[in-house]
Structures are given as structure tokens and as C-alpha cells.
N, C-alpha and C positions, 0 to 999 in steps of 0.2 A: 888178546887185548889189542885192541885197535889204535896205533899212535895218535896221541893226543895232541895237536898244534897248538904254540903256544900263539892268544892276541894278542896282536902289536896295533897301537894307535899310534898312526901316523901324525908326528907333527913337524911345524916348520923350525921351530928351535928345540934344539936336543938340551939344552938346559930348561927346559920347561918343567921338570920338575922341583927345581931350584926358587924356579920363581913363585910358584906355587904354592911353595913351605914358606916361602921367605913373606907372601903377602898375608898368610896366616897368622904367622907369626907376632907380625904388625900388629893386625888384629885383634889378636887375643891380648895383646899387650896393652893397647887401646881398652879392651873392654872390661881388663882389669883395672888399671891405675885412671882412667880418668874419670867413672863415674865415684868413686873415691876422694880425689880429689876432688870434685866441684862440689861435693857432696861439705865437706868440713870446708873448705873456702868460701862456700856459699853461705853456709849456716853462721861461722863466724867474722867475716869480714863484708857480707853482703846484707844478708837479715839481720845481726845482734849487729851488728857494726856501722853502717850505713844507714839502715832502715830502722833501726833501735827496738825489735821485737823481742819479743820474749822466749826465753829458752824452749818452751815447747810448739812453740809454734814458728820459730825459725830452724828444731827439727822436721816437724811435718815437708814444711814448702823447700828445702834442701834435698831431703827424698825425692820429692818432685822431680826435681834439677836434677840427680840424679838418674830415676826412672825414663828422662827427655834423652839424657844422654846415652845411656845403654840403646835406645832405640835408634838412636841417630846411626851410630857406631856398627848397628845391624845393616841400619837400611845401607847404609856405605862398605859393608862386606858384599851383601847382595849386589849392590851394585858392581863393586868389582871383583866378582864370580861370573857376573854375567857377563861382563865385556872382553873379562881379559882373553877370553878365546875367540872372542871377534876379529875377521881377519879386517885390512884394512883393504878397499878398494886398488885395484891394481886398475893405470889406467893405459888403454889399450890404443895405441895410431892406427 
């Protein structure tokens, strides 16, 4: 059996796996508790409260609110999934 090498990907921070867990983390944090919350803060202090709507229809449009924010919360993982390995310019004399 022919020995198997292990890969290594080279990076410039060796706590880069740190950081990685750690912006997930954020994340999932985020994607839990806050369309939740805008969800009932919306529904009762924004539609029935503010806006003076009626219960099934300050349901429907709080989903909404909800549904905007899960999406937001994505598009801003993607976002930083994609940059955080971006090196930053090194400038050269």
C-alpha cells in the first residue's frame, strides 16, 4: 500500500480555523433569533400597534418581515464566505 500524504492548505493565519467557526457561529445566531424577533415585534408593536391592523393580517405581513430578514442574514454570510479569504493587496516599491 502506497503512503498516503496528508493535504495541507496553506494559510497565512494559523488561527484561521478559529475564525471561521467563530463567523458561523455569528451566523447561525443571527439566522436564528432575529427573524424571530422582527417577526413578533413587528407583528405587535409595528402592524397591531402603530399601524392598527388586524390580527390576521399583521400575521401575514410580519412573515414578510421575517422572510426579508432571513434573506438579508444569507446574502451577508455569502458575503462574508467570500471575502474573508481574500488576500488584501500588498503594495510593492
Amino acid at each position: 500500500m502506497a503512503d498516503v500524504q496528508q493535504i495541507r492548505f496553506p494559510t497565512e493565519d494559523p488561527n484561521h480555523v478559529y475564525k471561521v467557526g467563530r463567523t458561523m457561529l455569528i451566523f447561525t445566531a443571527m439566522m436564528v433569533t432575529l427573524p424571530i424577533f422582527l417577526y413578533f415585534f413587528s407583528k405587535s408593536f409595528v402592524f397591531e400597534g402603530v399601524m392598527g391592523m388586524t390580527r390576521p393580517n399583521s400575521y401575514f405581513y410580519a412573515a414578510i418581515v421575517a422572510i426579508i430578514a432571513v434573506h438579508i442574514v444569507l446574502g451577508l454570510f455569502i458575503y462574508a464566505a467570500f471575502t474573508e479569504g481574500a488576500s488584501k493587496p500588498v503594495k510593492k516599491d
